[in-house]
C-alpha positions as CSV (number, residue, x, y, z in Angstrom):
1,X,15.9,-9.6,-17.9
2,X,16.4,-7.1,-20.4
3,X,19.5,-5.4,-21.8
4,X,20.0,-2.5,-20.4
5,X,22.6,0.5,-21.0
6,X,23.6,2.2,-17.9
7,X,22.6,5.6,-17.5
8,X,24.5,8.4,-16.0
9,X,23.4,9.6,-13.1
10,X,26.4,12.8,-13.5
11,X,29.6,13.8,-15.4
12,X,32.8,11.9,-14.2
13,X,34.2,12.9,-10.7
14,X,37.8,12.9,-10.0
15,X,39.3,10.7,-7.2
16,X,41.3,12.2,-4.4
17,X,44.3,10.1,-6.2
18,X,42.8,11.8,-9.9
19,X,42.9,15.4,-7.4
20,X,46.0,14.6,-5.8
21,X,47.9,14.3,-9.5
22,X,46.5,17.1,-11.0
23,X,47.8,18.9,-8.1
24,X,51.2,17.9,-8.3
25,X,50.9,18.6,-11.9
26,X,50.4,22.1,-11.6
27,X,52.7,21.8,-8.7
28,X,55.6,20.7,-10.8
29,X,54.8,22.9,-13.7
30,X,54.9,26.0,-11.5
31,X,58.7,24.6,-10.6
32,X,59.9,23.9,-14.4
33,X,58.9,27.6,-15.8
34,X,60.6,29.3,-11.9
35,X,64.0,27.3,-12.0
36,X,63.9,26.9,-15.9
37,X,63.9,22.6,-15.6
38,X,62.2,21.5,-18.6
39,X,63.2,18.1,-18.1
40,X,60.5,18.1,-15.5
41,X,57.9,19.8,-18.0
42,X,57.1,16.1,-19.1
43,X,56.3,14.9,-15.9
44,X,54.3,18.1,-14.8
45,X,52.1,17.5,-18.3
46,X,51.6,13.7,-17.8
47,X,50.5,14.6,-14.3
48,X,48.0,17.0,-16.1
49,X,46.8,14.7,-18.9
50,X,46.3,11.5,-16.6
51,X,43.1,12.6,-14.7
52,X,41.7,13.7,-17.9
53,X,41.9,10.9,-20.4
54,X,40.7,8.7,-17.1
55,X,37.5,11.2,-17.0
56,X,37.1,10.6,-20.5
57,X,37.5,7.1,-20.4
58,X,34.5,6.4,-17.8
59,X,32.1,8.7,-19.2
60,X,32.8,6.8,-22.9
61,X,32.9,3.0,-21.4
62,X,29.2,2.1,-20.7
63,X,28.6,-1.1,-19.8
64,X,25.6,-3.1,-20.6
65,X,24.2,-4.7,-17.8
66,X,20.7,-6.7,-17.3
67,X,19.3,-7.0,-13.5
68,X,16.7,-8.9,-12.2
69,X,15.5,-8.0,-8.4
70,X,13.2,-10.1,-6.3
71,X,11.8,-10.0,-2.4
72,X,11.3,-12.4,-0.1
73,X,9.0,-12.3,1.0
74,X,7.1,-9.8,-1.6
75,X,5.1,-8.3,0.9
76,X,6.1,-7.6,4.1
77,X,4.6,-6.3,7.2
78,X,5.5,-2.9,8.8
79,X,8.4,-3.3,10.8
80,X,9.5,-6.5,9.8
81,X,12.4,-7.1,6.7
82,X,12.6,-8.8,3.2
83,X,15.9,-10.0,1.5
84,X,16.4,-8.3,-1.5
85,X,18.2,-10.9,-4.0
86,X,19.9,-9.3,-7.3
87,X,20.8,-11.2,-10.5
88,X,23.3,-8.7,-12.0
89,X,24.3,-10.4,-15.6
90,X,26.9,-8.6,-17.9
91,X,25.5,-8.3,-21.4
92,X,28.8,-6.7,-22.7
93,X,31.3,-8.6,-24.5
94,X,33.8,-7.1,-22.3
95,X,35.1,-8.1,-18.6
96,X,33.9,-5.1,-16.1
97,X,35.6,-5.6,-12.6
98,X,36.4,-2.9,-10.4
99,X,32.8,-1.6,-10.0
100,X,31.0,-1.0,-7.4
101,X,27.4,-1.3,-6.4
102,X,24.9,0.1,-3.6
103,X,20.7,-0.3,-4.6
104,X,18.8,2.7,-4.4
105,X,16.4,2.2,-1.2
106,X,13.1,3.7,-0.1
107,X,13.1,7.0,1.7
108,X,13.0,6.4,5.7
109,X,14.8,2.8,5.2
110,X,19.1,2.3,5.6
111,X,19.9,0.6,2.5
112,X,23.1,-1.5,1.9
113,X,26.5,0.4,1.8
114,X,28.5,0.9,-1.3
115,X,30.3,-2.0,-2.1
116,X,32.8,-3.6,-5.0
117,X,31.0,-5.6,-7.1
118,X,32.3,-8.9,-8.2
119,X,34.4,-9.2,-11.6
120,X,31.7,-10.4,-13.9
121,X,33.2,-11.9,-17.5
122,X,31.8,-11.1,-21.2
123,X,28.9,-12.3,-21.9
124,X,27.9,-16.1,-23.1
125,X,25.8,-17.5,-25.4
126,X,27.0,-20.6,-26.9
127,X,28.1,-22.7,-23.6
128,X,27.8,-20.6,-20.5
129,X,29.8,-21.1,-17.5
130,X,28.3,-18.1,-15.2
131,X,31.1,-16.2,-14.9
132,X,28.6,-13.7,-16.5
133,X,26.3,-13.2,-13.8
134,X,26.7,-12.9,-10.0
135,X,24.2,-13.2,-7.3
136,X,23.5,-10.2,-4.5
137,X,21.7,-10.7,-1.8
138,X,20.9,-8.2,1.7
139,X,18.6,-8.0,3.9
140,X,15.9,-4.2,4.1
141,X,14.3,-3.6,6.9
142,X,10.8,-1.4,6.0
143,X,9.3,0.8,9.1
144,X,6.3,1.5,8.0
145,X,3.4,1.1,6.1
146,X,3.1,1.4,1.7
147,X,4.2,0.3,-1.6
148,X,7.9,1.6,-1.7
149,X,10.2,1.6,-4.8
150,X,13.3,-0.1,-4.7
151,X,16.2,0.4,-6.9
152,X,17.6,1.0,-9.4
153,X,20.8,-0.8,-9.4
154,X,23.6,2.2,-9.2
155,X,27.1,1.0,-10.5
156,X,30.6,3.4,-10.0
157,X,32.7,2.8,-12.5
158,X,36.5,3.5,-12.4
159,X,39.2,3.7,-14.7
160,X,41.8,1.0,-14.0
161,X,44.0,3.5,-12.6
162,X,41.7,4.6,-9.8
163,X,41.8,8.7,-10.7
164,X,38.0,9.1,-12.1
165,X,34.7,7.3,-11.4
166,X,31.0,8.2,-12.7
167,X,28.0,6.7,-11.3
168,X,25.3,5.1,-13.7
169,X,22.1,3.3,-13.4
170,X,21.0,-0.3,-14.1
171,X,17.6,-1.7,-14.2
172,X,14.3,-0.2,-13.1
173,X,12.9,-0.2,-10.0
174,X,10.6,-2.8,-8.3
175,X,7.5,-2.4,-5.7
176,X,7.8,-3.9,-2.4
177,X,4.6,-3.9,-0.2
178,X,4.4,-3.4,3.5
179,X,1.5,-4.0,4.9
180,X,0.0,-2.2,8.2
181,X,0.6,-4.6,11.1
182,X,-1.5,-6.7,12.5
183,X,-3.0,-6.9,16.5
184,X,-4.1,-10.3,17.2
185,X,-8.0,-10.3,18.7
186,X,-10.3,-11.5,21.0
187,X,-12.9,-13.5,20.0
188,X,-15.6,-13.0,21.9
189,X,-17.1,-9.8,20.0
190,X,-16.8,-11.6,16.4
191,X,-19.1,-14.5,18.0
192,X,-21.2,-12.7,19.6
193,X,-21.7,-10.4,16.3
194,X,-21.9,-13.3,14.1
195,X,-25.7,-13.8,15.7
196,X,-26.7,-10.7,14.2
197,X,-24.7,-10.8,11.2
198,X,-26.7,-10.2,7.7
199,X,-26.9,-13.5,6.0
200,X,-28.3,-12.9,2.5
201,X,-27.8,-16.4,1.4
202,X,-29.7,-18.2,4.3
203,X,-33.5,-18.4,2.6
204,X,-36.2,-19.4,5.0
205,X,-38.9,-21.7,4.6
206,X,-41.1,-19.9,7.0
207,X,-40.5,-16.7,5.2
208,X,-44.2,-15.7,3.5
209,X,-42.6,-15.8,-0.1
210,X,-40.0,-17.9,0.4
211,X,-41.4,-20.3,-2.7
212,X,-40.3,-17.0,-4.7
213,X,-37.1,-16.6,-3.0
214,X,-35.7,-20.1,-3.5
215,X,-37.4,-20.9,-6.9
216,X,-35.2,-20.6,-10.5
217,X,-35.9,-21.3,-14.0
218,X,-36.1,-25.1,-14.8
219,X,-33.0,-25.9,-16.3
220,X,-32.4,-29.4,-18.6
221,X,-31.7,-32.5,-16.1
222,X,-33.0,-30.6,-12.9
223,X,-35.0,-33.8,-11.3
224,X,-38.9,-33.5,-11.0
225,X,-38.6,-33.9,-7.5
226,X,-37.5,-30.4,-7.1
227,X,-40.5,-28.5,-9.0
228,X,-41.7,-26.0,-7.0
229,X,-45.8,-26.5,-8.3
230,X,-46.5,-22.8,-5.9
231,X,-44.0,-20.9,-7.5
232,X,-44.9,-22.8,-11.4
233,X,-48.4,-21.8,-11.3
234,X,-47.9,-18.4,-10.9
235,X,-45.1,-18.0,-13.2
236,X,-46.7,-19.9,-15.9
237,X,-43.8,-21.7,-16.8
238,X,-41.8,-24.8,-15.0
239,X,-40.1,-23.6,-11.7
240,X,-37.7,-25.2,-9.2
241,X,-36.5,-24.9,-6.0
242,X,-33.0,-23.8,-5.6
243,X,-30.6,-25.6,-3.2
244,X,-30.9,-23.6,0.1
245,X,-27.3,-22.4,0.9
246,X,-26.3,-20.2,4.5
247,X,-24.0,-17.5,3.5
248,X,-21.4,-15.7,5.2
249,X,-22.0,-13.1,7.8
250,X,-21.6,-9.9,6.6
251,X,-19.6,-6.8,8.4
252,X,-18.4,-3.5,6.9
253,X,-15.5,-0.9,8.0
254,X,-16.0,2.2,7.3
255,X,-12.4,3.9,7.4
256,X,-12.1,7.9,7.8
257,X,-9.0,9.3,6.1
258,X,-7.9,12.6,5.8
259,X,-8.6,14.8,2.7
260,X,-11.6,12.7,2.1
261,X,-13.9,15.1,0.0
262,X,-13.6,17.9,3.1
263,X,-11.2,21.2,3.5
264,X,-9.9,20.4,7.2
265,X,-7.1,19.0,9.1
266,X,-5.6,17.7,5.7
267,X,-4.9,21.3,4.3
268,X,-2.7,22.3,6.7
269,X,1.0,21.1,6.3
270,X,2.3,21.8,9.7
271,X,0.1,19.3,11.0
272,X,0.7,16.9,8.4
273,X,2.8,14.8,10.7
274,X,0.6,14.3,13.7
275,X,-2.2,14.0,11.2
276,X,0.2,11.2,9.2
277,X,0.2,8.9,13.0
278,X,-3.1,8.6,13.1
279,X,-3.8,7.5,10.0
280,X,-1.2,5.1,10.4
281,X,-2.8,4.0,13.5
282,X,-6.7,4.3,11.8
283,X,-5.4,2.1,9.3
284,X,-3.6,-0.6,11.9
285,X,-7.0,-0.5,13.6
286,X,-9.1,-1.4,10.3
287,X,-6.4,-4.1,9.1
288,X,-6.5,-6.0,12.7
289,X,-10.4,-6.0,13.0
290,X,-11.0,-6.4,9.3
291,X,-8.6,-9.7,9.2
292,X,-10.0,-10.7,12.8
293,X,-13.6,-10.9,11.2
294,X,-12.3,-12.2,8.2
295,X,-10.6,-15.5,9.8
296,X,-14.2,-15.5,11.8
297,X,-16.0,-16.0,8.8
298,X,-17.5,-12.8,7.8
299,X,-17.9,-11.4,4.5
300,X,-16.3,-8.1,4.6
301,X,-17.1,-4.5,3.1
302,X,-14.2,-1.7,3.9
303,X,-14.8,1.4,2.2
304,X,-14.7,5.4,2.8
305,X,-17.3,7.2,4.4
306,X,-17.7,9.6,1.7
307,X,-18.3,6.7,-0.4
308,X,-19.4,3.8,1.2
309,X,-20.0,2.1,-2.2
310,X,-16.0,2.4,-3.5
311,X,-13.5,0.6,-2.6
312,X,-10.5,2.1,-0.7
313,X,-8.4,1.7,-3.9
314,X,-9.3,1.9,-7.5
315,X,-7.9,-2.0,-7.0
316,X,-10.3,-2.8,-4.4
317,X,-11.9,-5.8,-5.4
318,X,-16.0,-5.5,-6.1
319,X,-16.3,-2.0,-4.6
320,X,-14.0,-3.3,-1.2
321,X,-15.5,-6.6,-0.4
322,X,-13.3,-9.3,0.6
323,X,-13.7,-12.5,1.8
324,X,-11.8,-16.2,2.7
325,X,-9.8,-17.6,1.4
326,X,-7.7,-14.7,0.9
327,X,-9.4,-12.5,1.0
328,X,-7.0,-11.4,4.5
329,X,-4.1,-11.1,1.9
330,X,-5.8,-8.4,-0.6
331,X,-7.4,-6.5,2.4
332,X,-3.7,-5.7,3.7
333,X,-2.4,-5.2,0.3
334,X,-5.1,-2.7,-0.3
335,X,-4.9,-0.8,2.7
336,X,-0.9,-0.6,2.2
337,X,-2.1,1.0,-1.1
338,X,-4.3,3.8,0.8
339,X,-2.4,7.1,0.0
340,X,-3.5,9.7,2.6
341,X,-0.8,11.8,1.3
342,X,-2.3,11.7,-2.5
343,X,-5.6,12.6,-0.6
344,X,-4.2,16.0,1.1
345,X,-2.7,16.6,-2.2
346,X,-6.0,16.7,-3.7
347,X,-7.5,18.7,-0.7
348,X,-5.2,21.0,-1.3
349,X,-5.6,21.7,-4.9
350,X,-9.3,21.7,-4.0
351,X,-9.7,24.0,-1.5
352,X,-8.6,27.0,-3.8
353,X,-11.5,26.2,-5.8
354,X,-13.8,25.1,-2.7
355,X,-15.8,28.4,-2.3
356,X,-16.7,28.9,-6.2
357,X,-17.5,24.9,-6.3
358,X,-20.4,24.7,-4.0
359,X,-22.4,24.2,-6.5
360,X,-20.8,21.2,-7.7
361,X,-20.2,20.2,-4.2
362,X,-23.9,20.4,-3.1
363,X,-24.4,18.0,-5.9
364,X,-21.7,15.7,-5.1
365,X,-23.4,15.5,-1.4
366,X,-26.5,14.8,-2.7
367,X,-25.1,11.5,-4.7
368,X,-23.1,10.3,-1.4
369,X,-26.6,11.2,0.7
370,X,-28.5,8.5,-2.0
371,X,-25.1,5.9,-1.1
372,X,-26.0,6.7,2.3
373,X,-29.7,6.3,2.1
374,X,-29.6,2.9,0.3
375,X,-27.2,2.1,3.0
376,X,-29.8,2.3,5.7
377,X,-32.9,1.3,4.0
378,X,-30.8,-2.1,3.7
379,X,-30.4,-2.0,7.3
380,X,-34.4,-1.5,7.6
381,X,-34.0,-5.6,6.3
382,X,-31.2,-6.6,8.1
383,X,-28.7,-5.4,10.4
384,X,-24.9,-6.0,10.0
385,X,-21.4,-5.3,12.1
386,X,-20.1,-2.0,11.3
387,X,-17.3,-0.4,12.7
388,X,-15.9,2.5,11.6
389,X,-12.4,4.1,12.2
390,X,-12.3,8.1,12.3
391,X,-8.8,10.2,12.2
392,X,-11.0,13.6,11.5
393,X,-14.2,13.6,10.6
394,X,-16.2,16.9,9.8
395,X,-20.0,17.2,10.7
396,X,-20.6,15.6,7.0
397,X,-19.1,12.7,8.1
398,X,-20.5,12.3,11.5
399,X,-23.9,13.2,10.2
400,X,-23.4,10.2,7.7
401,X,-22.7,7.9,10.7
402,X,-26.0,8.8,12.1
403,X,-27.7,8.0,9.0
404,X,-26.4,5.0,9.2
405,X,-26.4,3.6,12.4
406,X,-29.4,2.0,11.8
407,X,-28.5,-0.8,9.1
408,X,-25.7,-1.6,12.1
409,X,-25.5,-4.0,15.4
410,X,-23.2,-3.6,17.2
411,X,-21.9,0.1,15.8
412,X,-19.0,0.8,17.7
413,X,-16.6,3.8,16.4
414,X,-13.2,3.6,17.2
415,X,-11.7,7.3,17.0
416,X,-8.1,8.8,17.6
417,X,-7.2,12.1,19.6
418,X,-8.2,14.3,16.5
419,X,-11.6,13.6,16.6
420,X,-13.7,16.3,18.0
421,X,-16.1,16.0,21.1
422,X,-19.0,17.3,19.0
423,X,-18.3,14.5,16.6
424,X,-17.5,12.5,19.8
425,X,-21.2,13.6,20.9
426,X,-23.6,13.3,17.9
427,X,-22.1,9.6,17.3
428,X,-22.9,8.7,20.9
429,X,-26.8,10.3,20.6
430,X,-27.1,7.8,18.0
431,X,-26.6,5.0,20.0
432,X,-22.9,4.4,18.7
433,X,-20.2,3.1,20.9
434,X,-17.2,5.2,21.2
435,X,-13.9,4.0,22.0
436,X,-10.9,5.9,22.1
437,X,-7.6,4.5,20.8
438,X,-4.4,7.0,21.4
439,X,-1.5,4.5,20.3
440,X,-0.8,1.0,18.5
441,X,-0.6,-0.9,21.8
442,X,-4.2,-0.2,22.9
443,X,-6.2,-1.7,19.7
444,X,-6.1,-5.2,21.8
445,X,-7.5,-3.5,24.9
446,X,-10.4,-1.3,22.8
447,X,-11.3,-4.0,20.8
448,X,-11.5,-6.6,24.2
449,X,-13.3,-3.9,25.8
450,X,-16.3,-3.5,23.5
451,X,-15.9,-7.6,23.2
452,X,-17.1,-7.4,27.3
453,X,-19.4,-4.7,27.2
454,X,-23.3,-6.2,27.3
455,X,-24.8,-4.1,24.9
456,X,-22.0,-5.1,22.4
457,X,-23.4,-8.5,22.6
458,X,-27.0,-8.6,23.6
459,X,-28.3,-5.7,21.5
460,X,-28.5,-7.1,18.4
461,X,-31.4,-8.8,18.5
């Protein structure tokens, strides 16, 4: 915790008590100079002076003041609440009582009331008894999804006589994490999928060249037993196989989000509510499959369409691959991290420039058309589970999904009300499954419906 000097937030407010004397001040000074009482004059002045010197006296007494805030638990699901505990320690060598406190919370959330804060004594060094610090604790309920600041600290401080107050900061602010919620799954379409999952580390022995696939180096106390005399001969040096090992399945999300390299939807700010609950919803529906296939054993990959190879956070973890253990935890914490908002931002600023930029854009399309080529010649090898999420996708996007609907079994597209029916049609010509999903309480339902649906299990072969 470090020592901190409170920071004014504003100049020194009177009280009604502070407004109340300086009225009767005036009051009684009007009353001395009519009826000629000067023996009143004194009063009237003090009356004057009082609110004053209290002003002056909170905007000179600063206290110093260290805080330390923590959650728990640190990251929270949408909906749910975390106790916020604060560690308020006075590093003054004066007592400050009569202070009050409220915490600074996230917009959209009711934080805690203003309330006095206990007396807390000088500091102590030598043999400290805790009459320095004192413990806060309340309870913050967070709605919805995101990393949200809390704090700082705000302290009102008053003069003893109660006739001026200023407010001042303490401490800096701290992240708290809500995470999209969860639906809990059925099974079925994760086992049936896991068939056809990609499995890069399962090396077959009937495989033509499998004595090149599973043969390394010799390395210094490899036993003989394991030369691989095939794979040595035509390498000219000494070769051996390599333990066989059966990797994960492998699946991939591909989540739509607005302002994602296109000038539509996102530009507009009257709709940047509506667009704002279904992205909230896209993102529920990505953070209940992606978890469901995680605790099913998959490897998973959840990126962009515009970039399938980037992650959807510059924090995303080897381009947005995740896996267990933990790999649950980071996927939530990343997609809590998605800012759609930062994306229409950017949309915005870009679509000034969008007409003399073709150029530039034509080229950036060309790079995303190579991501999505090498996307699909993998699926020439080896077909995976992909299932992608779609808010509003232009024809760039939908035509991406057709490039690559090859490289996946099952390809199901889960899409919200925005979506198009032209989309809606050239994803279904390609052999995609469409479901629609309009609010929270149907992910169960669409995701237990493509679970039933024969082709969802049986095509993959």
């Amino acid at each position: 915790m470090a020592r901190n000097r409170l920071r004014s937030l504003s100049w020194p407010r009177l009280t009604r008590r502070g407004i109340a004397l300086i009225v009767v001040g005036a009051v009684l000074v009007g009353i001395s100079l009519w009826f000629d009482l000067r023996d009143i004059l004194l009063l009237a002045f003090v009356g004057l002076a009082m609110p004053i010197v209290a002003a002056a006296f909170v905007a000179l007494r600063r206290p110093s003041l260290a805080v330390q805030r923590s959650f728990a638990p640190a990251v929270v699901s949408a909906g749910e609440a975390t106790r916020v505990a604060l560690v308020v320690v006075n590093r003054g060598r004066r007592t400050l009582d009569g202070a009050h406190w409220r915490d600074r919370a996230p917009e959209g959330t009711v934080g805690p009331p203003s309330a006095l804060l206990p007396a807390l004594g000088p500091h102590e060094i030598v043999l400290p008894s805790g009459d320095d610090r004192v413990r806060i604790e309340y309870r913050l309920r967070m709605p919805r999804r995101g990393v949200f600041p809390v704090g700082p600290l705000r302290i009102g401080v008053t003069d003893p006589f109660g006739l001026a107050n200023v407010e001042r900061e303490a401490g800096a602010p701290h992240e708290v994490v809500v995470t999209p919620r969860v639906t809990p799954l059925a099974e079925a379409l994760a086992t049936a999928a896991s068939i056809d999952g990609v499995v890069h580390g399962l090396q077959r022995r009937t495989h033509p060249n499998s004595d090149e696939l599973i043969a390394r180096e010799y390395r210094y106390g490899d036993p003989l037993r394991r030369v691989n005399w095939p794979a040595t001969a035509r390498r000219g040096e000494l070769m051996v196989r390599e333990e066989e090992q059966r990797g994960d399945p492998e699946a991939r999300i591909l989540l739509d989000l607005p302002g994602e390299g296109r000038h539509g939807l996102a530009v507009h700010r009257e709709r940047d509510d509506l667009v704002d609950e279904r992205v909230e919803l896209a993102i529920e529906v990505a953070a209940s499959i992606g978890v469901h296939l995680l605790e099913n054993g998959f490897r998973l990959r959840c990126t962009g369409i515009a970039d399938p190879e980037q992650g959807l956070v510059p924090t995303a973890p080897y381009g947005g691959e995740y896996r267990m253990p933990g790999g649950d935890h980071q996927l939530l914490e990343d997609l809590a991290r998605t800012n759609p908002a930062g994306r229409r931002e950017s949309a915005r600023r870009e679509a000034g420039r969008h007409d003399q930029g073709r150029h530039d854009h034509g080229r950036h399309g060309s790079d995303d058309r190579g991501s999505w080529a090498e996307l699909r010649s993998r699926g020439r090898d080896a077909r995976e589970p992909g299932f992608a999420v779609l808010v509003d996708p232009g024809q760039a996007e939908a035509a991406a999904l057709v490039a690559l609907r090859a490289g996946f079994e099952p390809a199901v597209a889960f899409v919200t009300a925005s979506v198009t029916s032209g989309v809606r049609r050239m994803l279904e010509d390609a052999d995609w499954h469409v479901v629609d999903v309009r609010r929270a309480v149907e992910i169960g339902g669409a995701w237990s419906a493509v679970a039933t649906k024969p082709t969802a299990v049986h095509d993959a072969s």
